[in-house]
FISE-802255 format. One record per residue (C-alpha): residue in three letters; x, y, z. Coordinates in pm, whole numbers, padded with zeros to 5 digits, always signed. Example, Ala and Ser with C-alpha at 12.3 -4.5 7.8 and 13.67 -1.06 7.14 Angstrom:
! FISE-802255
ALA+01230-00450+00780
SER+01367-00106+00714
! end
This chain:
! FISE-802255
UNK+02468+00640+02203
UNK+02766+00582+02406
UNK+03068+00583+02220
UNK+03337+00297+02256
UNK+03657+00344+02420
UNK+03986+00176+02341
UNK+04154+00089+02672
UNK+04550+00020+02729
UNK+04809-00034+02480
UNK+04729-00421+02421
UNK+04387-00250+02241
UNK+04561+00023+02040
UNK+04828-00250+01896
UNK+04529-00485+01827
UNK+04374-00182+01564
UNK+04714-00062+01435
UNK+04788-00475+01354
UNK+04496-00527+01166
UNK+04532-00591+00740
UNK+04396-00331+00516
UNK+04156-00581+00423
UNK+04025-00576+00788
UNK+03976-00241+00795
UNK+03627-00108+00967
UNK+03332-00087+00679
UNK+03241+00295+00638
UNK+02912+00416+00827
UNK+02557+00384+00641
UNK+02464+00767+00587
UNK+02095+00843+00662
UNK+01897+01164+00586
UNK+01588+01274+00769
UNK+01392+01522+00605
UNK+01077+01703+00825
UNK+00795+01948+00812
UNK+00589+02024+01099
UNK+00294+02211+01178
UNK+00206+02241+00790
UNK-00149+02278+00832
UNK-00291+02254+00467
UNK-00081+02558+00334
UNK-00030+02429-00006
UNK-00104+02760-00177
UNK+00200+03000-00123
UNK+00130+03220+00057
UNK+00188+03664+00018
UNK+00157+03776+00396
UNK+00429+03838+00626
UNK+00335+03597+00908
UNK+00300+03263+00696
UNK+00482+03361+00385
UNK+00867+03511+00512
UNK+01132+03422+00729
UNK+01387+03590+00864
UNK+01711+03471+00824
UNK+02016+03448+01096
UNK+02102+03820+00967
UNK+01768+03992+01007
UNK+01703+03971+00597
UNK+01364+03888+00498
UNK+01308+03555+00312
UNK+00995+03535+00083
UNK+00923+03100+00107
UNK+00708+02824+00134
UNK+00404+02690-00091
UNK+00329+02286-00183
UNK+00545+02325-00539
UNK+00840+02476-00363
UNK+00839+02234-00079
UNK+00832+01944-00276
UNK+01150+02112-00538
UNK+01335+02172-00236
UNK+01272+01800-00135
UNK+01396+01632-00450
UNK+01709+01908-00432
UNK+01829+01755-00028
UNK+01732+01429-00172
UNK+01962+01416-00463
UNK+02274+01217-00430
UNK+02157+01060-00083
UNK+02130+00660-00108
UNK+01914+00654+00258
UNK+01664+00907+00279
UNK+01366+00935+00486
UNK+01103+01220+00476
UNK+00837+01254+00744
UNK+00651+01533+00966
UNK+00584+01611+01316
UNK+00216+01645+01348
UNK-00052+01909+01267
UNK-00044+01860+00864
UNK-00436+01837+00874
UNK-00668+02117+01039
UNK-00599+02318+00742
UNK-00720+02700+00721
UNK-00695+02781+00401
UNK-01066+02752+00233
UNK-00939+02475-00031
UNK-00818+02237+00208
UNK-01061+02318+00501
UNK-01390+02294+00207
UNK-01229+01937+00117
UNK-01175+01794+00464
UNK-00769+01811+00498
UNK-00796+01579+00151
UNK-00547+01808-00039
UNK-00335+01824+00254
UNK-00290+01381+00175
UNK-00255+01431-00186
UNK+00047+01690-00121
UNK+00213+01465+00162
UNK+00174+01128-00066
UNK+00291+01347-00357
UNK+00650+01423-00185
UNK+00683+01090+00025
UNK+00605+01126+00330
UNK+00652+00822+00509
UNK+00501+00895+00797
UNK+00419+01143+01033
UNK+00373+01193+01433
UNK+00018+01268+01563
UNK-00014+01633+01657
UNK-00316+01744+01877
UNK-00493+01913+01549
UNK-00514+01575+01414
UNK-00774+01501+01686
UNK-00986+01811+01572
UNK-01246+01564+01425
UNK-01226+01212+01559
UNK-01004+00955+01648
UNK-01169+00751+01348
UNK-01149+01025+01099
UNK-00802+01039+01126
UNK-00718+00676+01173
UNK-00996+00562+00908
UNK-01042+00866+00666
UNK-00745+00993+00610
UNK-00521+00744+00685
UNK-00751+00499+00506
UNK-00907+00646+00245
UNK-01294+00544+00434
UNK-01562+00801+00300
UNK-01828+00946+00547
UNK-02145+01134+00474
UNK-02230+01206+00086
UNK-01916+01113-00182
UNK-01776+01382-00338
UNK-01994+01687-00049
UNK-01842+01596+00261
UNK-01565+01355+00209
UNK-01364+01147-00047
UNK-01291+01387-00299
UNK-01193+01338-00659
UNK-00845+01465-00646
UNK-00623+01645-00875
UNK-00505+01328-01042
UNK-00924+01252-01115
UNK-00922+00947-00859
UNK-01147+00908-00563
UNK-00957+00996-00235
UNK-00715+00735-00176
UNK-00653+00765+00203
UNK-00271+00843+00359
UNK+00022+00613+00188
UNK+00221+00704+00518
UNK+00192+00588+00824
UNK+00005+00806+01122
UNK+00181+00739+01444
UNK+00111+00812+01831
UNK+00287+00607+02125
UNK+00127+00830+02426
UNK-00218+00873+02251
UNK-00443+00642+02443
UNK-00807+00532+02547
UNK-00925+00683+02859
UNK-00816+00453+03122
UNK-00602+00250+02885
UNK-00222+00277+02859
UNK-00220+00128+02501
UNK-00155+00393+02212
UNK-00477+00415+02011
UNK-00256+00469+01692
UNK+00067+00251+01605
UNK+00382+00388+01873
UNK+00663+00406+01671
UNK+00803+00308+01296
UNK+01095+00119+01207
UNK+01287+00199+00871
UNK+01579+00018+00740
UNK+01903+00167+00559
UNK+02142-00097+00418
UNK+02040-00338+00661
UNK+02071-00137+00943
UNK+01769-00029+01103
UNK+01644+00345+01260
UNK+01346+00341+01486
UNK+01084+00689+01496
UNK+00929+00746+01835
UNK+00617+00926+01755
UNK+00450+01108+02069
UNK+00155+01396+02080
UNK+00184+01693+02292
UNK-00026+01630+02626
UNK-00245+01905+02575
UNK-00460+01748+02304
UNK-00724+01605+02520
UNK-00852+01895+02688
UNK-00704+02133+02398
UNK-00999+02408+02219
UNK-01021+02216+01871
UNK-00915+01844+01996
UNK-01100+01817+02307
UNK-01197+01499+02326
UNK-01315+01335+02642
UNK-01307+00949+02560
UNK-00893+00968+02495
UNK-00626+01069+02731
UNK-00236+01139+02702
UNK+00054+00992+02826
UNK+00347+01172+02963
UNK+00580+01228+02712
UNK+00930+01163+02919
UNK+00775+00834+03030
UNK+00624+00714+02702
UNK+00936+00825+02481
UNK+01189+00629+02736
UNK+00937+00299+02742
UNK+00979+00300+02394
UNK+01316+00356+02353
UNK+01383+00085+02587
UNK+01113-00181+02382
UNK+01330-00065+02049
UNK+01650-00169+02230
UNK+01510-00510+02285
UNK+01396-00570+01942
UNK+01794-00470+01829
UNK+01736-00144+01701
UNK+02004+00115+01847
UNK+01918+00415+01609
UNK+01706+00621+01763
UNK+01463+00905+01732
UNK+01197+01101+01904
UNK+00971+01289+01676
UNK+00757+01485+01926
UNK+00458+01709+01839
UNK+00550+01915+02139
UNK+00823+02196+02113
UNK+00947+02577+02264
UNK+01074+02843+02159
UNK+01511+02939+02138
UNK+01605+03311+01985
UNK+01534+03420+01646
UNK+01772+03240+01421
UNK+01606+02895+01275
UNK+01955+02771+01220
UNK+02048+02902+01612
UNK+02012+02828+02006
UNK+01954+03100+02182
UNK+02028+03116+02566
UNK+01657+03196+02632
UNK+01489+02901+02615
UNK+01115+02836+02696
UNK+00843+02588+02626
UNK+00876+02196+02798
UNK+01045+02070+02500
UNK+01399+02128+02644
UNK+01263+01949+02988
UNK+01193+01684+02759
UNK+01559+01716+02608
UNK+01754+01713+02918
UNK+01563+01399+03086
UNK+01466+01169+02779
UNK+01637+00862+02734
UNK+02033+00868+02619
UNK+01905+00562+02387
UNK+01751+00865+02132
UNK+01989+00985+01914
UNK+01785+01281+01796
UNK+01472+01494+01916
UNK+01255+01676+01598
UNK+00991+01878+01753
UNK+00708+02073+01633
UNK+00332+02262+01774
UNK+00484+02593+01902
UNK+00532+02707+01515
UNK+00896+02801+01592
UNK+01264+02753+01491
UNK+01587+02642+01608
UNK+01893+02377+01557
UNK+02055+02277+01870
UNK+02296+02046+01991
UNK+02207+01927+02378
UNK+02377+01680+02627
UNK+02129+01351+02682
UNK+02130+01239+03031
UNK+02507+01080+02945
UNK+02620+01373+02832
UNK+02630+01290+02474
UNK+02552+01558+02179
UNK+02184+01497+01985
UNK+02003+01729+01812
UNK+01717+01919+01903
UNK+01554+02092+01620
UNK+01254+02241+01476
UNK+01117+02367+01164
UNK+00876+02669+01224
UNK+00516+02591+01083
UNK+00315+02633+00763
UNK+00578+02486+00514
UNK+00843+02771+00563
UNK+01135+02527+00692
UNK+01278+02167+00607
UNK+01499+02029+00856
UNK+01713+01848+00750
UNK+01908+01582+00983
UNK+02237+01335+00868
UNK+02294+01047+01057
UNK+02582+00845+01071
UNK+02587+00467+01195
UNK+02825+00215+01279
UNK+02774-00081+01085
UNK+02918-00304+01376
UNK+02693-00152+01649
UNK+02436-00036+01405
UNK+02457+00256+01664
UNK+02447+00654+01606
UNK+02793+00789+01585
UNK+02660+01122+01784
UNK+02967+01346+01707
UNK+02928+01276+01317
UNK+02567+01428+01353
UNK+02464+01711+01125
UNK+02136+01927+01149
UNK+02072+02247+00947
UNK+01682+02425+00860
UNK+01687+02499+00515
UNK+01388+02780+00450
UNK+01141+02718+00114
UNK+01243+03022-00025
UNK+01080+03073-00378
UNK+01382+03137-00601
UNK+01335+02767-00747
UNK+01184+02618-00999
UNK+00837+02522-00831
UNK+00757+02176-00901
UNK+00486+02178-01169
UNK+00287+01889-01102
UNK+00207+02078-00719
UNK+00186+02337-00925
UNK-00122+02231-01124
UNK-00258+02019-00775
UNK-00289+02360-00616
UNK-00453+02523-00907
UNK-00677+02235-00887
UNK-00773+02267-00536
UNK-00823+02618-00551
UNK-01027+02559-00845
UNK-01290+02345-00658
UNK-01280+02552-00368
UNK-01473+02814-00587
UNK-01708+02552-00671
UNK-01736+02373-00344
UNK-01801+02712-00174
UNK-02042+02857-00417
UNK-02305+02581-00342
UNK-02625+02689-00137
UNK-02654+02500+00195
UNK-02925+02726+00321
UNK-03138+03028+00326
UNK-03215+03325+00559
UNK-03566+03526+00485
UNK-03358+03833+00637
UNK-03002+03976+00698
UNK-02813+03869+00997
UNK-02530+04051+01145
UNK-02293+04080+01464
UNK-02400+04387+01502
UNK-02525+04414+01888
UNK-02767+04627+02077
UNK-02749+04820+02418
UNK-02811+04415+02541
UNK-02541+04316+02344
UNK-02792+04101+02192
UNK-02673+04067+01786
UNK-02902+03831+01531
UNK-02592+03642+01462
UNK-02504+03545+01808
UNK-02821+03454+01876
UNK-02875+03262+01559
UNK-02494+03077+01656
UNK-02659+03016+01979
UNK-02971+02870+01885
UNK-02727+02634+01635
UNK-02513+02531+01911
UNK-02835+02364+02112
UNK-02953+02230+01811
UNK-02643+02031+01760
UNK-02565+01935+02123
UNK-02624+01614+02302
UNK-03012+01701+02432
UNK-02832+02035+02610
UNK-03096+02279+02811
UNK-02950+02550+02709
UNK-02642+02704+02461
UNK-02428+03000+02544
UNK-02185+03171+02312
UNK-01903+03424+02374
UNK-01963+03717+02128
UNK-01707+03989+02241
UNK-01509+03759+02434
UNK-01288+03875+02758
UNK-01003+03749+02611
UNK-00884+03513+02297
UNK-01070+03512+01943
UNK-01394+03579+01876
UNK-01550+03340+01723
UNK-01782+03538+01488
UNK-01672+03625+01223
UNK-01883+03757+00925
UNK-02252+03876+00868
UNK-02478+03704+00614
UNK-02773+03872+00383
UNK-03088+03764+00334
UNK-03182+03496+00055
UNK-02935+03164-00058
UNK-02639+03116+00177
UNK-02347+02963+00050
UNK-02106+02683+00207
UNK-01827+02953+00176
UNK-02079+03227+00332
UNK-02120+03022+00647
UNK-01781+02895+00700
UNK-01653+03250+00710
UNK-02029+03364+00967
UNK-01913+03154+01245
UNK-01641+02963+01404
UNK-01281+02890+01408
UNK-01316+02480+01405
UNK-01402+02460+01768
UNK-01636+02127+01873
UNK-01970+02206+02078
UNK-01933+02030+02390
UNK-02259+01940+02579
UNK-02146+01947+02973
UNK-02320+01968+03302
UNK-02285+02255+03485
UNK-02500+02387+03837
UNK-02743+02695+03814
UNK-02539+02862+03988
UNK-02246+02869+03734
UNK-02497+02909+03448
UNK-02611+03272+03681
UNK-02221+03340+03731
UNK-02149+03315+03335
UNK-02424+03553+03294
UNK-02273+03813+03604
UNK-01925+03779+03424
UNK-02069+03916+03137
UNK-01977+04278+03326
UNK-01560+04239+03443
UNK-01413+04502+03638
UNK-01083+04565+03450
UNK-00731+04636+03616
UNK-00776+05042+03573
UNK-01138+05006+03764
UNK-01397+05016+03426
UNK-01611+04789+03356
UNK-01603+04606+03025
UNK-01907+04441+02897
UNK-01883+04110+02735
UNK-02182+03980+02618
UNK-02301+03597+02626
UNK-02549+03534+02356
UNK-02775+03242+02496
UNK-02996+03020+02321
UNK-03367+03096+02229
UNK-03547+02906+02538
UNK-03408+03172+02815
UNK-03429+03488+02881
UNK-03269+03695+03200
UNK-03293+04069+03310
UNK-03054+04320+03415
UNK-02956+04614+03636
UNK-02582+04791+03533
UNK-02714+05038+03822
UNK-02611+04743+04091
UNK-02262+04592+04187
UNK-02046+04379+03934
UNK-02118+04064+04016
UNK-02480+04139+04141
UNK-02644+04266+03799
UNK-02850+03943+03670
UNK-03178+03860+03784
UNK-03495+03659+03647
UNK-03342+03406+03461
UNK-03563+03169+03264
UNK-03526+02825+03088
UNK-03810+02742+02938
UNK-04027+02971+03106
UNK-03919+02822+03444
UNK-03692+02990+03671
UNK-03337+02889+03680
UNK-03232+02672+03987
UNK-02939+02747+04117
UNK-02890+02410+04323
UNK-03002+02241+04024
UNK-02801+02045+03735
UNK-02818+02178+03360
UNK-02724+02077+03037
UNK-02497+02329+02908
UNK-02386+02402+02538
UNK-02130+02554+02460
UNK-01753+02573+02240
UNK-01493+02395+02438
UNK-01264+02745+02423
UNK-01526+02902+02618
UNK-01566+02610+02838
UNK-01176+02602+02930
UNK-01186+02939+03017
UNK-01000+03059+02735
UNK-01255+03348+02678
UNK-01200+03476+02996
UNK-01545+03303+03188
UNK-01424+03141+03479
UNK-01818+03048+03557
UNK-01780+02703+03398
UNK-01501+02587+03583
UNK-01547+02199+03692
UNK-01762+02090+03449
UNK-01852+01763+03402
UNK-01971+01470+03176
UNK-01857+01647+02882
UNK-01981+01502+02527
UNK-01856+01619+02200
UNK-02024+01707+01937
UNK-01954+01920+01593
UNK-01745+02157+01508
UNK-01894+02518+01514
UNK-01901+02584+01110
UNK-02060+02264+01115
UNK-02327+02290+01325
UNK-02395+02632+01170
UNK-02427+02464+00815
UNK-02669+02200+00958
UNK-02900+02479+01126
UNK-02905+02662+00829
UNK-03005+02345+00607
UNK-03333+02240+00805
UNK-03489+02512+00612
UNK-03569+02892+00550
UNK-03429+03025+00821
UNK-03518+03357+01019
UNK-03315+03577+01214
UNK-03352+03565+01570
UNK-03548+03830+01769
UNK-03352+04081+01996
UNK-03566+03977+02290
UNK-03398+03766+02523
UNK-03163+03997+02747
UNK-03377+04234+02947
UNK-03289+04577+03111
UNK-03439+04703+03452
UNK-03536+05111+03381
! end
């Protein structure tokens, strides 16, 4: 905001003349209240890395958990007349087996249970769908079998009910389009006076690992957050704030600013508009509380509240009734960690218990079965049953691909296999924790030629001159041989797709994760893909392989050495 001046003495006689009676009204006092990046951790949690924080003085702080979050709620709440709670993207995606079993459906209950009102996009919330997120969970809309794959019976013993907050994007769009696919911003009113909430999604959700997703694109943030600023001007509302899923990193302190600043949140800071009175941020899973100059020169906060339910940030606003504007040098901001020396609030209490509860259930139930063990364990081909088996799932749930590839000791970044399975009944639980990290199959088209570089990059000369060997597991339709006695680069020969020798010149469906295909595995071979299509989500895929019937594990057969 820009703050009024009194000019000459005419002005200053004019104030000091005025009755008691005519005195100015006081400001109307608004709280914001914020998670970010919560990701389904309602279940407290005992390791160092999601479970402590350090404070400004290097002491450890044990925090975070659904029932402390929601005490430590109604404790900032108390005494406040205006009070709005909200988040800033990513509270779906959930890890943890009892939200990831339910489909993010506890992660609803525990937002609607504190009072969320609503809550910026964040790239995770594009891990499914556009409609999932738009229609299940902020609608309540069930998919696939009630009560298996979707609308829950909840810890209260109702039928999933759907978000009672609002989901909000302004830069999320349709490819081509420049309208926001989800509603831009959110308007709430305090005594009359009202605060607008610029929502915005970080720009690397389209072509991000887990929300790739080809039919939407992103708008630029700076752009899209001063647009909006400008159409909440018009419509009278001089309150303003951006709540971006987008954010950086500043010291170690989550009630500091360090000097060293990085991540493109602080870009963002410096050139958004002056109209915002205050930027909450979120996605990097870090901390800080700053005060920055807007392009006027005015103080706002810049703040964010580390990830996973550790941190509430707590903002308090103060506005002029007459301008119904942000009085910016009144502003407060202060992170206030979860710690677990509170009463925990029972009824989260018993919803977690709850959730956990099912998850036992929900895991335990047979969604297959294997007439033999299947491991990661690989050969001198670094052929393993269990990449081969992931392979030969990834084809079967593409778009009509020609063939499937899958990292299995990846160059760099996670591997995405990640537990063996025995022979007999295998459970949901078993094969959520085989394969996968919630990463779509994308079906793309790729040359021959890039399909014979993947397979030469499966040999990297390293920065000290050896030569690591990172294996490819392809699907069950090709075969290639190999020759470690020739040049890196020069090793592969004799590849087959369905018995028919791989044309280099030639266009190919290609299966494969989208972190592999972004080169986040370290394969540089798929570079300029094209026509990608999505499809499932790894786990998923896997589940619907294994439930078309006993299923075998994969010969050793399809990577070839030359004696």
């Amino acid at each position: 905001m820009r703050l009024p001046l009194l000019i000459g003495a005419a002005a200053l006689v004019a104030v000091t003349a005025q009755p008691a009676s005519a005195s100015p009204r006081p400001p109307v006092d608004v709280q914001l209240l914020s998670i970010t990046d919560f990701h389904g951790y309602i279940t407290p949690q005992n390791n160092a890395a999601d479970g402590t924080i350090k404070d400004g003085a290097g002491n450890t702080l044990v925090v975070g958990g659904a029932p402390y979050v929601s005490t430590h709620l109604q404790n900032l709440r108390n005494g406040k007349r205006n009070s709005v709670t909200f988040t800033t993207g990513d509270d779906f995606s959930g890890w943890p087996v009892e939200v990831s079993h339910h489909a993010d459906e506890p992660t609803v209950e525990f937002l609607n249970r504190i009072g969320v009102q609503f809550t910026a996009a964040g790239n995770h919330e594009f891990d499914r769908s556009l409609e999932f997120t738009r229609d299940h969970m902020g609608k309540g809309r069930c998919f696939g079998e009630v009560g298996l794959d979707s609308c829950f019976t909840d810890s209260s013993g109702r039928r999933f009910p759907g978000a009672r907050f609002e989901i909000s994007s302004a830069n999320m769009t349709r490819k081509g389009s420049t309208r926001p696919v989800l509603q831009p911003f959110v308007i709430k009113r305090f005594q009359g006076v009202p605060v607008g909430f610029i929502n915005l999604t970080t720009p690397t959700t389209v072509g991000g690992s887990t929300s790739y997703q080809p039919d939407l694109d992103n708008l630029p943030l700076v752009e899209t957050a001063n647009k909006y600023a400008a159409i909440l001007k018009r419509m009278g509302v001089e309150a303003i704030v951006a709540n971006v899923h987008e954010g950086g990193a500043a010291g170690a302190d989550f009630n500091g600013c360090g000097a060293t600043k990085s991540g493109p949140i602080w870009d963002f800071a410096r050139d958004a508009s002056p109209d915002i009175d205050a930027i909450v941020t979120g996605h990097w899973h870090w901390f800080f509380n700053c005060s920055l100059p807007d392009p006027a020169g005015n103080p706002r906060p810049v703040v964010e509240a580390a990830n996973h339910g550790r941190l509430i940030n707590e903002i308090n606003l103060k506005i002029d009734r007459r301008t119904r504007d942000v009085i910016r040098t009144a502003t407060t901001a202060r992170n206030h960690p979860v710690t677990r020396d509170v009463t925990p609030d029972p009824a989260m209490v018993a919803m977690v218990d709850y959730w956990n509860g099912k998850a036992k259930v929900t895991g335990a139930r047979q969604i297959g079965t294997l007439t033999g063990d299947v491991t990661r364990v690989r050969d001198a081909d670094g052929e393993s049953t269990l990449g081969n088996l992931v392979a030969d799932a990834g084809r079967a749930a593409s778009a009509g691909a020609d063939l499937a590839m899958v990292a299995v000791a990846p160059v760099k970044g996670s591997n995405s296999l990640r537990g063996d399975l025995k022979a007999g009944p295998v459970t949901f639980a078993q094969a959520w924790a085989a394969w996968g990290y919630a990463n779509p199959v994308l079906t793309v088209s790729v040359t021959g030629a890039q399909v014979e570089q993947a397979l030469e990059q499966q040999w990297q000369t390293q920065t000290n001159g050896t030569v690591r060997f990172a294996p490819l597991a392809v699907s069950g339709n090709v075969r290639f041989s190999y020759d470690v006695s020739k040049p890196v680069g020069d090793r592969v020969s004799g590849v087959l797709i369905d018995g028919k020798p791989l044309d280099t010149a030639r266009t190919y469906r290609l299966a494969a994760l989208a972190y592999t295909l972004i080169g986040a595995d370290g394969y540089s071979a798929f570079a300029g893909y094209t026509d990608a299509v999505r499809g499932p989500r790894d786990y998923e895929a896997l589940r619907s392989y294994l439930g078309t019937g006993p299923v075998s594990p994969p010969a050793l057969d399809r990577a070839q050495p030359l004696l």
